[in-house]
C-alpha positions as protocol buffer text, in pm:
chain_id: "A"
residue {
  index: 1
  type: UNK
  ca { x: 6235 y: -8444 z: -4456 }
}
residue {
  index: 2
  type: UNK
  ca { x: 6569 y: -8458 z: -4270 }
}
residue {
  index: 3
  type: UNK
  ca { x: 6612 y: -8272 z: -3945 }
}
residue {
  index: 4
  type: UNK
  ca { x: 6897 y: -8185 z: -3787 }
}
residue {
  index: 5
  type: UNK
  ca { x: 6987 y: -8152 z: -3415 }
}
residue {
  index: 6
  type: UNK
  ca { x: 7269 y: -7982 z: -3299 }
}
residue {
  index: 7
  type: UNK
  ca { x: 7451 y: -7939 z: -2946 }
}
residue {
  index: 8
  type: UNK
  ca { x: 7400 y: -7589 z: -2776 }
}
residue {
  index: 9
  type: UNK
  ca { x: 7740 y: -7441 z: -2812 }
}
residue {
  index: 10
  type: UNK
  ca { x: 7601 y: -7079 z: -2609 }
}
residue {
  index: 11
  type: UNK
  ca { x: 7744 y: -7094 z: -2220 }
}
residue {
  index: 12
  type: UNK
  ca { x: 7499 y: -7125 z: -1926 }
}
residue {
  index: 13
  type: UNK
  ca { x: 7211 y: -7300 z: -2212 }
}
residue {
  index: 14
  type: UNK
  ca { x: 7130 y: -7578 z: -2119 }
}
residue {
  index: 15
  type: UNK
  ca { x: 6792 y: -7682 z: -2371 }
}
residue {
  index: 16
  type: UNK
  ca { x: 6770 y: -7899 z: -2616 }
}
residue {
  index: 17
  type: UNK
  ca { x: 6557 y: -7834 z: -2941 }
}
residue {
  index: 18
  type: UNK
  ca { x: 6418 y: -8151 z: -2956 }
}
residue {
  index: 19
  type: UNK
  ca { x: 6387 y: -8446 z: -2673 }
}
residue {
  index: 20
  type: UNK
  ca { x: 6371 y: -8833 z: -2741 }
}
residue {
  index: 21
  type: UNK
  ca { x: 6015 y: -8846 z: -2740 }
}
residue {
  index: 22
  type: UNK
  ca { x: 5997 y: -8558 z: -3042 }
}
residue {
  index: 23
  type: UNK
  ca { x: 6255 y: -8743 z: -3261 }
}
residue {
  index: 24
  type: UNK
  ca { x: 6054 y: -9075 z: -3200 }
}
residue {
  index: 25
  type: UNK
  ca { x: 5701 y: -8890 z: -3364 }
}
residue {
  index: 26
  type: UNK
  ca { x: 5912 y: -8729 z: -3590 }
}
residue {
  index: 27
  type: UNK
  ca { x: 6079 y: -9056 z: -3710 }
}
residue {
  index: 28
  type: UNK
  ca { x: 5775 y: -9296 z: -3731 }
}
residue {
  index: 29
  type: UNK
  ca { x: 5622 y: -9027 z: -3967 }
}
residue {
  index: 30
  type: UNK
  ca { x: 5912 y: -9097 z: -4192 }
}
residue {
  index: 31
  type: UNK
  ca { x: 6139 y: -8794 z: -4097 }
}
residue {
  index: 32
  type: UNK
  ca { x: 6554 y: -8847 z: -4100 }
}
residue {
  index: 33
  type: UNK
  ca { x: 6643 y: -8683 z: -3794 }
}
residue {
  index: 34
  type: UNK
  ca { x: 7030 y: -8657 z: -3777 }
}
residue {
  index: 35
  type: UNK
  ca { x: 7128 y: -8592 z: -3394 }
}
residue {
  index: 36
  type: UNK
  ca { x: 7522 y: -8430 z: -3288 }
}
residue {
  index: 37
  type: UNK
  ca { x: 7712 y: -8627 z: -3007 }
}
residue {
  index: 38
  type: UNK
  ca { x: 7577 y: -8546 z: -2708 }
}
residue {
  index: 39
  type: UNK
  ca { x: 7350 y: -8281 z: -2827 }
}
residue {
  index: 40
  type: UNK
  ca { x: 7080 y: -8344 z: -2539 }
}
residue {
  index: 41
  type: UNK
  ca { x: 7354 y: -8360 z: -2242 }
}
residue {
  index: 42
  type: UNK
  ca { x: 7275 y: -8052 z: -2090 }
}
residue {
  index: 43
  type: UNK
  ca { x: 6879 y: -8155 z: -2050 }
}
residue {
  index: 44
  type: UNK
  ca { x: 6984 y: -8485 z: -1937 }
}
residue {
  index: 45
  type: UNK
  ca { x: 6929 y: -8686 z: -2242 }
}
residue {
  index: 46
  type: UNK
  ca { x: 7142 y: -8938 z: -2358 }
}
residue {
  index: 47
  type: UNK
  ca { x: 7309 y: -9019 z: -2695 }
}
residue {
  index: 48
  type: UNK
  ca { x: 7139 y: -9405 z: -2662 }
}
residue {
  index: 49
  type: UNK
  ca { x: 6806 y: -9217 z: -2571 }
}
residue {
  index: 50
  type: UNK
  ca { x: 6772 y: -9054 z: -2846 }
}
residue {
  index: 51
  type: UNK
  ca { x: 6902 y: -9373 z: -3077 }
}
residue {
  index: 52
  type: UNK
  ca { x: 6605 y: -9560 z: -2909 }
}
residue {
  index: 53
  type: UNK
  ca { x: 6421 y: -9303 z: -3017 }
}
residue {
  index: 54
  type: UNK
  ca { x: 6479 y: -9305 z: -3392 }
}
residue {
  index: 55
  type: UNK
  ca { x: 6819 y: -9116 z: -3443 }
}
């Protein structure tokens, strides 16, 4: 299944629908999840976090 991530666009939001740790289960189950640029910035995740993790 692919999954998509996007970036919170809504002002004052600053959650992310899925963190690293999510997209890493998701991925070793065999799950595509496809992540936009700096989609976790506002929770404090990184871009390279979540490519460590599998996206």
């Amino acid at each position: 299944v692919n999954i998509g991530l996007p970036r919170e666009v809504k002002d004052n939001e600053f959650r992310v629908g899925l963190v690293p740790a999510g997209v890493h289960a998701l991925s070793k189950d065999g799950h595509q999840v496809l992540i936009e640029s700096n989609a976790g910035e506002g929770s404090g995740f990184s871009d390279e976090e979540y490519q460590a993790a599998g996206g």
